[in-house]
C-alpha positions as CSV (number, residue, x, y, z in Angstrom):
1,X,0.0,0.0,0.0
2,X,0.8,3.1,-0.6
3,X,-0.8,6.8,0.0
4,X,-0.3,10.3,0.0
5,X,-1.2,11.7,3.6
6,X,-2.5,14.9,1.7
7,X,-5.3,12.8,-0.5
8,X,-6.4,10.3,2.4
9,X,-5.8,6.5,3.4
10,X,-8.9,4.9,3.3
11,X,-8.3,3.0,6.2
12,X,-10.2,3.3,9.0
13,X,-7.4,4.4,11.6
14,X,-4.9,6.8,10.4
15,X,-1.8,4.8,9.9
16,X,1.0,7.4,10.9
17,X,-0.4,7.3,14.3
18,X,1.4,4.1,14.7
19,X,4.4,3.9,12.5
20,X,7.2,5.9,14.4
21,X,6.8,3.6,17.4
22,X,7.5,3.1,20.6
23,X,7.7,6.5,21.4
24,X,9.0,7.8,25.0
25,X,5.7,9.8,26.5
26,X,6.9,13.1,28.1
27,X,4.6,13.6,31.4
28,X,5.4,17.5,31.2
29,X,4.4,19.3,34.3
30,X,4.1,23.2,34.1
31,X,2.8,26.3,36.2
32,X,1.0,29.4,35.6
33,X,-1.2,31.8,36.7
34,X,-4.0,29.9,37.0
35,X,-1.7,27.0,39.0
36,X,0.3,23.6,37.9
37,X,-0.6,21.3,34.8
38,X,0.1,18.0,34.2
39,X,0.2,16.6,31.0
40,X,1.4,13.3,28.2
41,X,2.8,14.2,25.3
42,X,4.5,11.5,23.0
43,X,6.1,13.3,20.5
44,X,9.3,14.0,22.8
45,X,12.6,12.8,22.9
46,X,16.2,13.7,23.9
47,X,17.8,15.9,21.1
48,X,21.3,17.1,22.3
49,X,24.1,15.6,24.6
50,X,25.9,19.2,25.7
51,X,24.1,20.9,26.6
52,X,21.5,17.9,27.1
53,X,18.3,19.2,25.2
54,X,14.9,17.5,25.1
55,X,11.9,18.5,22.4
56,X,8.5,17.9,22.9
57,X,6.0,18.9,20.7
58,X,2.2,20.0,21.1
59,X,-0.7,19.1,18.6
60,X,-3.0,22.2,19.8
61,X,-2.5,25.2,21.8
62,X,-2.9,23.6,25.3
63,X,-2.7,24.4,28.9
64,X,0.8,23.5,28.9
65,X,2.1,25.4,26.2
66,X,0.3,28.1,27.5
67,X,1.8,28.2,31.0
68,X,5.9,27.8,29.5
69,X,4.9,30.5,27.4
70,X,4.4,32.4,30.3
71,X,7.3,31.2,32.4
72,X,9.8,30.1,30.5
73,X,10.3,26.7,31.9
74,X,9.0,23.3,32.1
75,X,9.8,19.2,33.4
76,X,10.0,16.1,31.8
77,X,8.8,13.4,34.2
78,X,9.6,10.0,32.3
79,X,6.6,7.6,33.2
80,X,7.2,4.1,34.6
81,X,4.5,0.7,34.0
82,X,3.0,1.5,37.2
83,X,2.0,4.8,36.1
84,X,-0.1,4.0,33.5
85,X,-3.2,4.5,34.6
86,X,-2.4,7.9,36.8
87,X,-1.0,9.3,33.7
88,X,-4.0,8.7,31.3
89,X,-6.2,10.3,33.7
90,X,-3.8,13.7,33.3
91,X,-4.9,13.3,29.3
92,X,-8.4,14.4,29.8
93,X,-9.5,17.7,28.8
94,X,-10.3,19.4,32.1
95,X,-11.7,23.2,32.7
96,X,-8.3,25.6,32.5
97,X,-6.6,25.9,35.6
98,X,-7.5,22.6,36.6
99,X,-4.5,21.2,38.9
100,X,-4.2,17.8,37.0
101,X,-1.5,16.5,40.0
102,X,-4.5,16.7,41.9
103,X,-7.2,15.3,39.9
104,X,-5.3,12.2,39.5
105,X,-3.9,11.8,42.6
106,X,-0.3,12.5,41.6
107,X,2.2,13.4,44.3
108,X,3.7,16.6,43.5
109,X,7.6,18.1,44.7
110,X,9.3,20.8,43.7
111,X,11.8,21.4,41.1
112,X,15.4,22.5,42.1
113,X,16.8,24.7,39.2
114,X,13.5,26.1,37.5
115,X,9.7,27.2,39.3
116,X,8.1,24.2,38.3
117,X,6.4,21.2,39.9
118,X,8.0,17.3,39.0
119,X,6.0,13.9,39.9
120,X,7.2,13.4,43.0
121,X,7.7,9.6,42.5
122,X,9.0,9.7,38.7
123,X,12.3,7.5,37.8
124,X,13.4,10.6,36.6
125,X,13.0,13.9,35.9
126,X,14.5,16.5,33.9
127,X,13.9,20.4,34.6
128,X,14.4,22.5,31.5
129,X,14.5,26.2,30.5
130,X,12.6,26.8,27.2
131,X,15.6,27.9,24.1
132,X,12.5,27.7,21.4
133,X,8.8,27.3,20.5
134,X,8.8,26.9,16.7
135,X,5.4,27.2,14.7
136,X,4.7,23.6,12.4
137,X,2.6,23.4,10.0
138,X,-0.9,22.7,10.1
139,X,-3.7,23.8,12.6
140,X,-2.0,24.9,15.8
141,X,1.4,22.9,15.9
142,X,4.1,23.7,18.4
143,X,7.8,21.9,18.7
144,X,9.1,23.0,21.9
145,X,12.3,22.7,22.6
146,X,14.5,23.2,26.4
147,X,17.8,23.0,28.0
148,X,17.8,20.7,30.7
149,X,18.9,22.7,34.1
150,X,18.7,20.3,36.5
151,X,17.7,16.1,37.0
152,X,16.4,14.2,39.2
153,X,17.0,10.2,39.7
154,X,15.1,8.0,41.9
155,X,17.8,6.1,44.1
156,X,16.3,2.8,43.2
157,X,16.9,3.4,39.6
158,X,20.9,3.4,40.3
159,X,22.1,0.4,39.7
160,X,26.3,0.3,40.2
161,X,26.3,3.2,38.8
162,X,24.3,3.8,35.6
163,X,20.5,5.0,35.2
164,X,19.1,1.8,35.0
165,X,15.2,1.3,32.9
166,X,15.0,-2.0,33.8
167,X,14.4,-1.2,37.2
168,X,11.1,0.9,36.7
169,X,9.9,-0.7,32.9
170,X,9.4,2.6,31.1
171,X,6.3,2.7,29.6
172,X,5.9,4.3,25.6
173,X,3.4,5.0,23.2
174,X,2.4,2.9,20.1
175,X,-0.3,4.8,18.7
176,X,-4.1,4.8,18.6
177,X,-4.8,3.8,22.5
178,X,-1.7,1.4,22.5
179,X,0.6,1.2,24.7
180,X,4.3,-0.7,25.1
181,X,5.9,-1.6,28.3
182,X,9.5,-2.1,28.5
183,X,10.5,-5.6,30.0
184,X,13.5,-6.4,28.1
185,X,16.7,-4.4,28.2
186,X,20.6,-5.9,26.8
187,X,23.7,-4.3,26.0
188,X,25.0,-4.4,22.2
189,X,28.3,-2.9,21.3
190,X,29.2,-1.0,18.3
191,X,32.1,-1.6,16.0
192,X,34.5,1.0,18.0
193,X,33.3,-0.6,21.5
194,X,35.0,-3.2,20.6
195,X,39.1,-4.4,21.4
């Protein structure tokens, strides 16, 4: 099969949707001044090592870009298994200034290096500055993109010294309403890793 995405599938799911998969969900956690958001997004992803530099971008003008417009600054609060179900529930479209943390029953701590709330029980978190908001194409598009200031690790995801997934099964996005847990994790060096 083969298609043009501007003249239509004829499928009854949209197929891009699922292609560029598993993709790492971004639980992006802002503040403004009508209070904190919580919020999935799986277009993210780490984009730079030095500075380290994460992107996420936002299909629709939402609460979240709203409030980092405002600030300056968000968090990237990478989502375990166990989360699953607490981090749907910050999906749903909720009257503005709705404190999703609370409506799901999400602990909530403070950030370090930027005004900004994390999930308090997050394998990790990364606090970023905003560097850009670019403009995409189509109906209200938005690639964000941040400098991480500061990061968090959960203790129990140290293992002899490296930031270990295996020890919280990150969770990712497949498309449509699926979902991918991560159970399996092995080392595989590259040609110049090698003696």
């Amino acid at each position: 099969m083969f298609y043009r995405p501007r003249d239509g599938h004829g499928l009854p799911h949209n197929p891009f949707n699922a292609i560029v998969t598993p993709r790492p969900i971004g639980w992006i956690s802002t503040t403004g001044p009508l209070g904190d958001n919580l919020a999935p997004y799986s277009f993210f992803n780490a984009v730079a090592y030095v500075p380290p530099q994460v992107m996420f971008a936002s299909t629709g003008a939402k609460d979240s870009l709203a409030n980092l417009q405002d600030t300056g600054v968000f968090a990237v609060n990478i989502v375990a298994a166990a989360q699953l179900d607490r981090m749907s529930q910050t999906s749903a479209a909720l009257p503005r200034g709705t404190d999703e943390f609370t409506a799901a029953g999400v602990g909530k701590a403070p950030c370090l290096s930027i005004d900004c709330p994390r999930v308090a029980d997050a394998p990790a978190t990364l606090e970023c500055k905003v560097t850009q908001i670019v403009t995409l194409e189509g109906r209200d598009n938005f690639l964000i993109l941040g400098e991480v200031t500061g990061i968090h690790l959960r203790d129990d995801c140290l293992v002899n010294g490296r930031f270990d997934p295996a020890r919280y099964h990150p969770l990712a996005r497949m498309g449509y309403r699926d979902y991918a847990v991560v159970r399996e994790v092995f080392e595989h060096l590259r040609p110049d890793d090698r003696p």
